[in-house]
N, CA, C and O of each residue as an XYZ file, in Angstrom:
776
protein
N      85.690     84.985    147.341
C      86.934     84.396    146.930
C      86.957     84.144    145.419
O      88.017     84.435    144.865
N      85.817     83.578    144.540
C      85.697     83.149    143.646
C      85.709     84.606    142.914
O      86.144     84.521    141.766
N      85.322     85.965    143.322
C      85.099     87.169    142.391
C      86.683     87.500    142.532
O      87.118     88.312    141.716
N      87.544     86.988    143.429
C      88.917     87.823    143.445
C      89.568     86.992    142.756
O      90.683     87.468    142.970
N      89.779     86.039    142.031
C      90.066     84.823    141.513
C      89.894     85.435    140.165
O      90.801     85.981    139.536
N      88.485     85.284    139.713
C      88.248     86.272    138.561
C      88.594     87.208    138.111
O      88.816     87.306    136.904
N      88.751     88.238    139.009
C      89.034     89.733    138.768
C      90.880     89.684    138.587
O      91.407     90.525    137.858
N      91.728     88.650    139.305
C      92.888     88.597    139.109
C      93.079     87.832    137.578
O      93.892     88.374    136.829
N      92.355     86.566    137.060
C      92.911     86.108    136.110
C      92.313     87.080    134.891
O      92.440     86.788    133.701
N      91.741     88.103    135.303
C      91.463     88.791    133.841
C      92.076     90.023    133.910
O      92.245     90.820    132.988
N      92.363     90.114    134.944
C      94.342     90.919    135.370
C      95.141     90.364    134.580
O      95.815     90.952    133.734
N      95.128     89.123    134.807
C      96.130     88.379    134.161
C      96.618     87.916    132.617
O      97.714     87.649    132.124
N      95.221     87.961    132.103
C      94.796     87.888    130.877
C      94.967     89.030    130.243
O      95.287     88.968    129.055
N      94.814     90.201    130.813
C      95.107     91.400    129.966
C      96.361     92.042    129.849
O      96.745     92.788    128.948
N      97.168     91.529    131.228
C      98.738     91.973    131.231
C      99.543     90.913    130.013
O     100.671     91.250    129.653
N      99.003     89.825    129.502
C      99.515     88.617    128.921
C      99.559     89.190    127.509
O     100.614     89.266    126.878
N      97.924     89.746    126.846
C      97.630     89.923    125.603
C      98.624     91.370    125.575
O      99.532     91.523    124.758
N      98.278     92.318    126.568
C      99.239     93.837    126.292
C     100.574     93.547    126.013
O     101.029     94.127    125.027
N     101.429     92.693    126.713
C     102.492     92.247    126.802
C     102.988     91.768    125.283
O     104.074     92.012    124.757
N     101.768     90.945    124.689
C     101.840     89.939    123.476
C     101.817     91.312    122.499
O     102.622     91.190    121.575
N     101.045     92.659    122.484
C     101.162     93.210    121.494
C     102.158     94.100    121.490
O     102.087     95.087    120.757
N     103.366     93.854    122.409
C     104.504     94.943    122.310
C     105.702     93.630    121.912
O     106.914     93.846    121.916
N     105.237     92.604    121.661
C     106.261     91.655    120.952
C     106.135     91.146    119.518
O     107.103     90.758    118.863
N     104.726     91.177    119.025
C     104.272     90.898    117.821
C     103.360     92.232    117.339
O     102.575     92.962    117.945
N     103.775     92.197    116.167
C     103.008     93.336    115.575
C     102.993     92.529    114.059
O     103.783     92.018    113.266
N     101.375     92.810    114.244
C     101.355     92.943    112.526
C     100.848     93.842    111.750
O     100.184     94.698    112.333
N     100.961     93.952    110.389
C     101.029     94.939    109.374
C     100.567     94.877    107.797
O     100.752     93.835    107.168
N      99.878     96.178    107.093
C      99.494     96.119    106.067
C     100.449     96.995    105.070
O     100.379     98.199    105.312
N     101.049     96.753    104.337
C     102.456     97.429    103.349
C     101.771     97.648    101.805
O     100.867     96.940    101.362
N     102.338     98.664    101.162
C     101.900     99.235    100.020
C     103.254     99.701     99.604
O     103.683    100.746    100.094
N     104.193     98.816     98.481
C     105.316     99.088     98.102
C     105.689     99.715     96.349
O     105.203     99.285     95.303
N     106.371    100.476     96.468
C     107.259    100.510     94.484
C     108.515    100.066     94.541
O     109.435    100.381     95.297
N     108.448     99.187     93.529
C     109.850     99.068     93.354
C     109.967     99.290     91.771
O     109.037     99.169     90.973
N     111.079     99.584     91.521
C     111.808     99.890     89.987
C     111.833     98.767     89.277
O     112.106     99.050     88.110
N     111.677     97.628     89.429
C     111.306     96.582     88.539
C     110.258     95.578     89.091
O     110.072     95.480     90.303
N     109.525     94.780     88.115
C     108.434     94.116     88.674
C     108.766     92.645     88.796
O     109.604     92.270     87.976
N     108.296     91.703     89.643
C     108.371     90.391     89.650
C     108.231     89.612     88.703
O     108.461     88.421     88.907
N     107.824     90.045     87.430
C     107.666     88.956     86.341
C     108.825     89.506     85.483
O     109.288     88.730     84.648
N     109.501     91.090     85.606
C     110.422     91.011     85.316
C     112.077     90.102     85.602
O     112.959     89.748     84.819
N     111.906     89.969     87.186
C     112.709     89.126     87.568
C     112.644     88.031     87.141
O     113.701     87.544     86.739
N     111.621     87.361     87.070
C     111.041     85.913     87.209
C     111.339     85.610     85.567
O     111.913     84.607     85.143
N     110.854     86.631     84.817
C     111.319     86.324     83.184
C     113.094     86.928     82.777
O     113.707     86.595     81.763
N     113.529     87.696     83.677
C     115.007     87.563     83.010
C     115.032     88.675     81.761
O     115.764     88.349     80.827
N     114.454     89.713     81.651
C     114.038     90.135     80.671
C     115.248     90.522     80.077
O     115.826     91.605     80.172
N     115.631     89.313     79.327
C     116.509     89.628     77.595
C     116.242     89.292     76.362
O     117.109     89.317     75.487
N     115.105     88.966     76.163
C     114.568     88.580     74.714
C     113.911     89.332     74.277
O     113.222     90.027     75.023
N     113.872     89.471     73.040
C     112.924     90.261     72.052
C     111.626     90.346     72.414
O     110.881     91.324     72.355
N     111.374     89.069     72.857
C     109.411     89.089     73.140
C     109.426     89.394     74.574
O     108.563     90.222     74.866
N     110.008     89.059     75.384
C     109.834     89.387     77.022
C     110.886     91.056     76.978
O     111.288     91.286     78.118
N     111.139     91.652     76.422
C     110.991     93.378     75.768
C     109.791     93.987     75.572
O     109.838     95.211     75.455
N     108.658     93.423     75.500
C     107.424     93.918     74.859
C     106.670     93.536     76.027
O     105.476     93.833     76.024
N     107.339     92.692     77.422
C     106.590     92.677     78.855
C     106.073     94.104     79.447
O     106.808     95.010     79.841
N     104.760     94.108     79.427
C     104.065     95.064     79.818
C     103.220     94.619     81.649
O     102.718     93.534     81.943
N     103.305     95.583     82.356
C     102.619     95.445     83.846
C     101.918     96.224     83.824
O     102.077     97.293     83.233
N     100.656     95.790     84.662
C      99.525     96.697     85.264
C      99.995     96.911     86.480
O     100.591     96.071     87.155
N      99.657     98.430     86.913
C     100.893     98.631     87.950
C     102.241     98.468     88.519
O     102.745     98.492     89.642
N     102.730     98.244     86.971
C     104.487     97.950     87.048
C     104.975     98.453     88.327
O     105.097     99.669     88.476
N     105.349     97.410     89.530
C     106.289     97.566     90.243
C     105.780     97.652     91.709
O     106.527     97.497     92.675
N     104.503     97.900     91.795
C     103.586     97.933     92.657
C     103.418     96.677     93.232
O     103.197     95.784     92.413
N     103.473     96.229     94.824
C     103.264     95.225     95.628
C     101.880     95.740     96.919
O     101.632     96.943     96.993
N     101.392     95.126     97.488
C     100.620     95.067     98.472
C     100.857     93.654     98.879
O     100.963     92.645     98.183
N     100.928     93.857    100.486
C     100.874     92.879    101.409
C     100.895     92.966    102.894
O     100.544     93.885    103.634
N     101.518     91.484    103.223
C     100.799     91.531    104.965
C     102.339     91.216    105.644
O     103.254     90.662    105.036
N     102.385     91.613    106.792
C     103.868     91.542    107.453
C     103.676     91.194    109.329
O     102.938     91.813    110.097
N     104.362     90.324    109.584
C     104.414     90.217    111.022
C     105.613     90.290    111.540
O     106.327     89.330    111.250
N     106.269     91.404    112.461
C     106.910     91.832    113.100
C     107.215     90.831    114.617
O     106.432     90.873    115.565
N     108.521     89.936    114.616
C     108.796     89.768    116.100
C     109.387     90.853    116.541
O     110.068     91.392    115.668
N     109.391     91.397    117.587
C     110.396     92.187    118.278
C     111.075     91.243    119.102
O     110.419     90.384    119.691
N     112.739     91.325    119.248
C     113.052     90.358    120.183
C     114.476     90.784    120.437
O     115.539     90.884    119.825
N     113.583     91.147    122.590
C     114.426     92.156    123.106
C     114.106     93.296    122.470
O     113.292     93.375    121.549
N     114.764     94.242    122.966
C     114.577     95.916    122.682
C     114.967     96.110    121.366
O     114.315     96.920    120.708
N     115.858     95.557    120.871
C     116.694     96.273    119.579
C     116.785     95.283    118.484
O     117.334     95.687    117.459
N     116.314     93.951    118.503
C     116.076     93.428    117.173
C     115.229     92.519    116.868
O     115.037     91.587    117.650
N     114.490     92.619    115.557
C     113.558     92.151    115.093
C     113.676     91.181    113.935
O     114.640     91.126    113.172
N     112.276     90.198    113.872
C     112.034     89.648    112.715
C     111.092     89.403    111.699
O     110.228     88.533    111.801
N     111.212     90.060    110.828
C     110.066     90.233    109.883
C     109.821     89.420    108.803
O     110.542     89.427    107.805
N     108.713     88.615    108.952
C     108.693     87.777    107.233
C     107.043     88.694    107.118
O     106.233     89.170    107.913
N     107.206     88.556    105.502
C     106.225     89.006    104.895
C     105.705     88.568    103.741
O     106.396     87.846    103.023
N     104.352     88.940    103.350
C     103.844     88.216    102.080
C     103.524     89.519    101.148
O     102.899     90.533    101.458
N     103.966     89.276    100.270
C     103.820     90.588     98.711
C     102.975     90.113     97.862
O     102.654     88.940     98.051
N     102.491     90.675     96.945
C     101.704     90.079     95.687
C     101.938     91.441     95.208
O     102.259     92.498     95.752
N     101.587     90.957     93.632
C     101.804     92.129     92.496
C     101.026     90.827     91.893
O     100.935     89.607     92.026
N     100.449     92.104     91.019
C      99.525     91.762     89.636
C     100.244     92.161     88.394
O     100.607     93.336     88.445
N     100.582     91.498     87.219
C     101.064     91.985     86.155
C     100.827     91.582     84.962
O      99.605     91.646     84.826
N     101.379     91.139     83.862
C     101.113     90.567     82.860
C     102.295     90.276     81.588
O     103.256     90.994     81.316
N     102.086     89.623     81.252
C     103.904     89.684     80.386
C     103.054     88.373     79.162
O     102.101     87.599     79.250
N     104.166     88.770     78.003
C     103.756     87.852     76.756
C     104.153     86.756     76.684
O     105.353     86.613     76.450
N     103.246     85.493     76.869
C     103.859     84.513     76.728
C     103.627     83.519     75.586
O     102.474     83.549     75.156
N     104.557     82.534     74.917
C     104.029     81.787     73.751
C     103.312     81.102     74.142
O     103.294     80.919     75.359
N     102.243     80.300     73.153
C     101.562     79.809     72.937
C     101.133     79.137     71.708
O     101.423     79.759     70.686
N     100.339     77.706     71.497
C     100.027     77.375     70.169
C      99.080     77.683     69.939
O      98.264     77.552     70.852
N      98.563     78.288     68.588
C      97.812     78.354     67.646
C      97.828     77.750     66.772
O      98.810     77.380     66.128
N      96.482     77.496     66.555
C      95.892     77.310     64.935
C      95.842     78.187     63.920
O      94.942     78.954     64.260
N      96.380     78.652     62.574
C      96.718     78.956     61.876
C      95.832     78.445     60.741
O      96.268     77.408     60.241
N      94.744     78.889     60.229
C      93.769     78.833     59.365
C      94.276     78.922     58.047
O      93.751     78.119     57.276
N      94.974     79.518     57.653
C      95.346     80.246     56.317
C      96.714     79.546     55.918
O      96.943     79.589     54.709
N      97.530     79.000     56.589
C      98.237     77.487     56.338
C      98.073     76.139     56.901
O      98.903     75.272     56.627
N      97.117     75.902     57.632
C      96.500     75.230     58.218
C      97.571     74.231     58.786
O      97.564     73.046     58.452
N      98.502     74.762     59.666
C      99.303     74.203     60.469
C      99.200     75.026     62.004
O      99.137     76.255     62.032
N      99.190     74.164     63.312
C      99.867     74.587     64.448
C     100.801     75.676     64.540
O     101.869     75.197     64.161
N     100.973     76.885     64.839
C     102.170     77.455     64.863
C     102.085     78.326     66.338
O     101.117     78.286     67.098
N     103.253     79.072     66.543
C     103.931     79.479     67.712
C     103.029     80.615     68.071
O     102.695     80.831     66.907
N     102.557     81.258     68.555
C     102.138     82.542     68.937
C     102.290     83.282     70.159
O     102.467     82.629     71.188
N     102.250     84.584     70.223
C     102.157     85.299     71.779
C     100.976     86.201     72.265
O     100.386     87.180     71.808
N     100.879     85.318     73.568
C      99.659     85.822     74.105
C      99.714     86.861     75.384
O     100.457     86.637     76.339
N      99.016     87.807     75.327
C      99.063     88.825     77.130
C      98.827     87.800     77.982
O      97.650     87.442     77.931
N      99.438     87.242     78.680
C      98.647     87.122     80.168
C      98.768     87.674     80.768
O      99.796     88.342     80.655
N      97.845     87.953     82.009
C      97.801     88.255     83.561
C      98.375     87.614     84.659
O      97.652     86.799     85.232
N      99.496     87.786     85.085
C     100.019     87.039     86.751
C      99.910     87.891     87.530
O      99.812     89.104     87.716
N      99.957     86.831     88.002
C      99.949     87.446     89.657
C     100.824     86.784     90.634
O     100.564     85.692     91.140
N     101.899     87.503     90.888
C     102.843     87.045     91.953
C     103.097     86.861     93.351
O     102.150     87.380     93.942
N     103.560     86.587     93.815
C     104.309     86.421     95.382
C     105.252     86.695     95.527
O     105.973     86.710     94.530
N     105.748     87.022     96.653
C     107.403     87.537     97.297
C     107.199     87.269     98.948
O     106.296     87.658     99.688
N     108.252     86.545     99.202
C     107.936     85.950    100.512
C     109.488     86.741    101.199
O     110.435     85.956    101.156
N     109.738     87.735    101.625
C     111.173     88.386    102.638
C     111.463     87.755    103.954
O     110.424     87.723    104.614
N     111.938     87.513    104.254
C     112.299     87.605    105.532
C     113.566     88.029    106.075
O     114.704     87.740    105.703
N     113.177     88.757    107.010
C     114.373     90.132    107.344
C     114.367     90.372    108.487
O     113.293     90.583    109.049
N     115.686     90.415    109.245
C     116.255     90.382    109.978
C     117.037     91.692    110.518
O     118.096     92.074    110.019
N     116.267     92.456    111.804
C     116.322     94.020    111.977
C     116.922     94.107    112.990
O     116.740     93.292    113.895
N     117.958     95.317    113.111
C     118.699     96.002    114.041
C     118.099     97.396    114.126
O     118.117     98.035    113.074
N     117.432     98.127    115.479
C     117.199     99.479    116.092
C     118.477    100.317    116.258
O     119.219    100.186    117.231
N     118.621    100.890    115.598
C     119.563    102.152    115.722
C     119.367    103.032    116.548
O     120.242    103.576    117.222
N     117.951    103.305    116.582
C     117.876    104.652    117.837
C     116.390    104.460    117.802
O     115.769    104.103    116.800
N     115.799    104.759    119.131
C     114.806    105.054    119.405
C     114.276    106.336    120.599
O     114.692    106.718    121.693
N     113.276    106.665    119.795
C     113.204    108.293    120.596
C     111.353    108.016    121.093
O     110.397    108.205    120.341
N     111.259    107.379    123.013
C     110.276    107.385    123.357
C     109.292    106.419    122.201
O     108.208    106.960    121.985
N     109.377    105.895    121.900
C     107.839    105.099    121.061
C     107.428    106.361    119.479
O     106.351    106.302    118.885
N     108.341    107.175    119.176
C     108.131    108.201    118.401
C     108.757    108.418    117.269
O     108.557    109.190    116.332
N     109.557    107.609    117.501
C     110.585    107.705    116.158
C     111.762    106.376    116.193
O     112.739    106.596    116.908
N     111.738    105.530    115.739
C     112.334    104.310    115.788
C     113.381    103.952    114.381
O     112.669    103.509    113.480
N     114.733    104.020    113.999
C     115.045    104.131    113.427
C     115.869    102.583    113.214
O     116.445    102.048    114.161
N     115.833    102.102    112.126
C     116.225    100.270    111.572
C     117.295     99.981    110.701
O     117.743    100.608    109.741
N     117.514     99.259    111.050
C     118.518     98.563    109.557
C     118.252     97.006    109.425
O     118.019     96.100    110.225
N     118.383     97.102    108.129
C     117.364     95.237    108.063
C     117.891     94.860    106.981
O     118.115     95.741    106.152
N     118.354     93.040    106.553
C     118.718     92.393    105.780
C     117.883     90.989    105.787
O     117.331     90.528    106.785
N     117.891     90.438    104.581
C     117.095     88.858    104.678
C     117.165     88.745    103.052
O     117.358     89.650    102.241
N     116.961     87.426    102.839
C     116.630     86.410    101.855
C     114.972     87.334    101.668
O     114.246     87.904    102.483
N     114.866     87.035     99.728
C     113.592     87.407     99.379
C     113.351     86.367     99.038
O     114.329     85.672     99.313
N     112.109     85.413     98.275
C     112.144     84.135     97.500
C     110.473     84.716     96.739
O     109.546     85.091     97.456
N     110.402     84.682     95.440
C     109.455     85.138     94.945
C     108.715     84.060     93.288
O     109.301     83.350     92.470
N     108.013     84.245     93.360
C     107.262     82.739     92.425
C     106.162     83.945     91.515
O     105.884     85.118     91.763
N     105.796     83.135     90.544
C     104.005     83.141     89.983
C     103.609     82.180     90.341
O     104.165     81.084     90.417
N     102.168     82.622     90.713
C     101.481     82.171     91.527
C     100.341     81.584     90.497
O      99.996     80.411     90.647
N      99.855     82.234     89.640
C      99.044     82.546     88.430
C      99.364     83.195     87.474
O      99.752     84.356     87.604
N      99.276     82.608     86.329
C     100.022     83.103     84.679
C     100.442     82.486     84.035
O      99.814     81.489     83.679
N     101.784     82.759     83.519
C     102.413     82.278     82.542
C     103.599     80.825     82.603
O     103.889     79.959     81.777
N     104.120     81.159     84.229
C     104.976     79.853     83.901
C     104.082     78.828     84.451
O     103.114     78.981     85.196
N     104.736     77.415     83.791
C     104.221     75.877     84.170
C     104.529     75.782     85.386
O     103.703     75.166     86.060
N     105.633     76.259     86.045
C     105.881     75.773     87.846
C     104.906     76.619     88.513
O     105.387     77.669     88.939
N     104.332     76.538     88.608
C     103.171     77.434     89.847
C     103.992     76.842     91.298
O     104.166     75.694     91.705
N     104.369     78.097     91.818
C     104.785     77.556     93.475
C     106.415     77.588     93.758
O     107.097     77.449     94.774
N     106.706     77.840     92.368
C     108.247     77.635     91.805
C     109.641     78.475     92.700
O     110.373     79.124     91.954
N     109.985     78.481     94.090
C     110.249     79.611     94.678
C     111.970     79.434     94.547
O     112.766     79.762     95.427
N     112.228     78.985     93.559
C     114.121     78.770     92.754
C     114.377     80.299     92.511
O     115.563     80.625     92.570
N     113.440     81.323     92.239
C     114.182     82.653     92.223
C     114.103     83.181     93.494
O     113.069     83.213     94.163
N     115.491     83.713     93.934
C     115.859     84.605     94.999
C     116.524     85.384     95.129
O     117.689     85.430     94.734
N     115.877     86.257     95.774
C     117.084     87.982     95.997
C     117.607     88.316     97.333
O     116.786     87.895     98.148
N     118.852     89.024     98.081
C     119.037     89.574     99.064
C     118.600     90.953     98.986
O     118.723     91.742     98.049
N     117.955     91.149    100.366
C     117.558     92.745    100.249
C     118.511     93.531    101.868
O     118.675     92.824    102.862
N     118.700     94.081    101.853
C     119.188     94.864    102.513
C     118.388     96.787    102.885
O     117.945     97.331    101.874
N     118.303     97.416    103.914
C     117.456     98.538    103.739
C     117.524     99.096    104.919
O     117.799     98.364    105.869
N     117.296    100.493    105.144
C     116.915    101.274    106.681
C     115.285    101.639    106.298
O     114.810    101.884    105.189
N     114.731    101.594    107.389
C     113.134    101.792    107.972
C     113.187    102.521    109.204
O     113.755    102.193    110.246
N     112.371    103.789    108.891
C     111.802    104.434    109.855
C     110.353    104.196    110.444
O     109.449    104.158    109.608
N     109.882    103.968    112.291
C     108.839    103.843    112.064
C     108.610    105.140    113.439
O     109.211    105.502    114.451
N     107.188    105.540    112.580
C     106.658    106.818    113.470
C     105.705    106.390    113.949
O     104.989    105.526    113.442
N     105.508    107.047    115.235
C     104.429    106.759    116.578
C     104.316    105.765    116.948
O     103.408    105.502    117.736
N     105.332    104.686    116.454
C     104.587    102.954    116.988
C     103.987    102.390    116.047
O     104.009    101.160    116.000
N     103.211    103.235    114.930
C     102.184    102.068    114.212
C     102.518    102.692    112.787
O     102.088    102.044    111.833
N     103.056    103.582    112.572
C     103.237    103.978    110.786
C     104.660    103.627    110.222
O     105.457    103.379    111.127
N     105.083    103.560    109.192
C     106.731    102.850    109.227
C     107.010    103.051    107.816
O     106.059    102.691    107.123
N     107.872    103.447    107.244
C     108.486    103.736    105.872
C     109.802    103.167    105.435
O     110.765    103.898    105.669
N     110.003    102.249    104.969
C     111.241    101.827    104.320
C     111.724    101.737    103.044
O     110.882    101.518    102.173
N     112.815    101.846    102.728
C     113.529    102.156    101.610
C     114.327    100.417    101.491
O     114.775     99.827    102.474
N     114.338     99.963    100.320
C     115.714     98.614    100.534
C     116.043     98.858     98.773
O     115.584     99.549     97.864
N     117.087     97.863     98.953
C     117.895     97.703     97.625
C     118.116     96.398     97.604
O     118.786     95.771     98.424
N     117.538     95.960     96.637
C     117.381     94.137     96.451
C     118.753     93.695     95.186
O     119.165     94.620     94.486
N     119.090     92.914     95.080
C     119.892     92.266     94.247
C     119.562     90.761     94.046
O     119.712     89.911     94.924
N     119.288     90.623     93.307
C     118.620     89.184     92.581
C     119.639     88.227     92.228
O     120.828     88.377     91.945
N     118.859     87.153     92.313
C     120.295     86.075     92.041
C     120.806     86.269     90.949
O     121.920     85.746     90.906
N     120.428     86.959     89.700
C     121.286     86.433     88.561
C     122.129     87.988     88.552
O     122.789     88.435     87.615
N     121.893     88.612     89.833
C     123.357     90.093     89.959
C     122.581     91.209     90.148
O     122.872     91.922     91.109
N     121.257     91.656     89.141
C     120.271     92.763     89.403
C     119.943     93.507     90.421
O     119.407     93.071     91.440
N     120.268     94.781     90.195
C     119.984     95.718     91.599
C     119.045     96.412     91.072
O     119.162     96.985     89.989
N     117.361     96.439     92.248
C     116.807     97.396     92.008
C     116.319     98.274     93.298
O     117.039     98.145     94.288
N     115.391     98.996     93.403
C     115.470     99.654     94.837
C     113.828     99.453     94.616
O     113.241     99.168     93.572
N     113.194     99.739     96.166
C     111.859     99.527     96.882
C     111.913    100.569     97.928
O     112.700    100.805     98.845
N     110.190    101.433     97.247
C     110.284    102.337     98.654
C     108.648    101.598     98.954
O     107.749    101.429     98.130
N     108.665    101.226    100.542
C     107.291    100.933    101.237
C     107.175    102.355    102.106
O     107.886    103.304    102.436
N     105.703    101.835    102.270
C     105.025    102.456    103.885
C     103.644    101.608    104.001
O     102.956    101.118    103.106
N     103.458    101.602    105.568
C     102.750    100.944    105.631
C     102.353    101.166    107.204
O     102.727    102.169    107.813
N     101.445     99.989    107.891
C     100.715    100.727    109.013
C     100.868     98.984    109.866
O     100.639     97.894    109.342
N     101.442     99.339    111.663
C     101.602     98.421    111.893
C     100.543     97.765    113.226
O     100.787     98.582    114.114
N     100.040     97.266    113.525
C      98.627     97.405    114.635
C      99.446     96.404    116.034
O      98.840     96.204    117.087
């Protein structure tokens, strides 16, 4: 009695977890987009934030968890980071008039982008070809660098986009973001979903 007991709750246990991985999926993303987060985040119209330079301008990596809910729509929040660097002032010492003065320094940031997006299935062909349309709030900060607010998540964009995903676990999307202060730029991902 006690082995059929067993043998059912790990029946049970495995129909629970299989079940759990056709409702949650998560994911590793490798994105470009046409402008970078410290571009947003700095507003780039000044003379000195003109001379903002990125290491891997535009480039994101991150992690994504997929609800599915119901057959045909989903919810995705995700975490981005980009590495970059942009000029920021700073004081110096000034030897040769021996006053304090203004200067600009490279730093290195490193950002965040937090999406969350909200998906409609257009068509699906067998587990083989799954075709999306998705909208959500972006909210994106430095994390490390140049500004004093570390954590600062007052800048935000709407993104809007279609995503294809192949076999169940590979997935490619395209979006077009618009930033609060009007800015349109575009983002192509792919990425792998387990």
């Amino acid at each position: 009695m006690k082995k059929s007991l067993l043998a059912l709750a790990v029946i049970a246990i495995l129909g629970i977890s299989t079940s759990h991985a056709q409702f949650f999926q998560m994911g590793l993303k490798l994105q470009y987009s046409t402008t970078s987060i410290d571009d947003m985040i700095n507003d780039v119209t000044t003379e000195v934030n003109d001379f903002t330079t990125d290491f891997l301008r535009g480039c994101e990596g991150g992690l994504l968890l997929r609800a599915n809910i119901g057959r045909w729509i989903t919810i995705q929040p995700e975490a981005n980071f980009s590495i970059g660097s942009v000029w920021d002032s700073v004081e110096a010492q000034d030897n040769f008039i021996d006053k304090i003065v203004s200067a600009y320094s490279n730093v290195q940031t490193v950002n965040l982008s937090i999406p969350v997006l909200a998906g409609i299935h257009l068509l699906e062909l067998n587990k083989m070809l799954s075709l999306r349309v998705f909208v959500g709030p972006e909210f994106y900060t430095t994390i490390k660098g140049a500004t004093d607010k570390a954590f600062d998540f007052s800048n935000y964009s709407l993104i809007g986009g279609v995503g294809i995903d192949l076999l169940g676990f590979i997935y490619v999307d395209g979006r077009v973001t618009r930033s609060h202060e009007g800015d349109m730029f575009y983002r192509l991902g792919v990425g792998l979903l387990f």
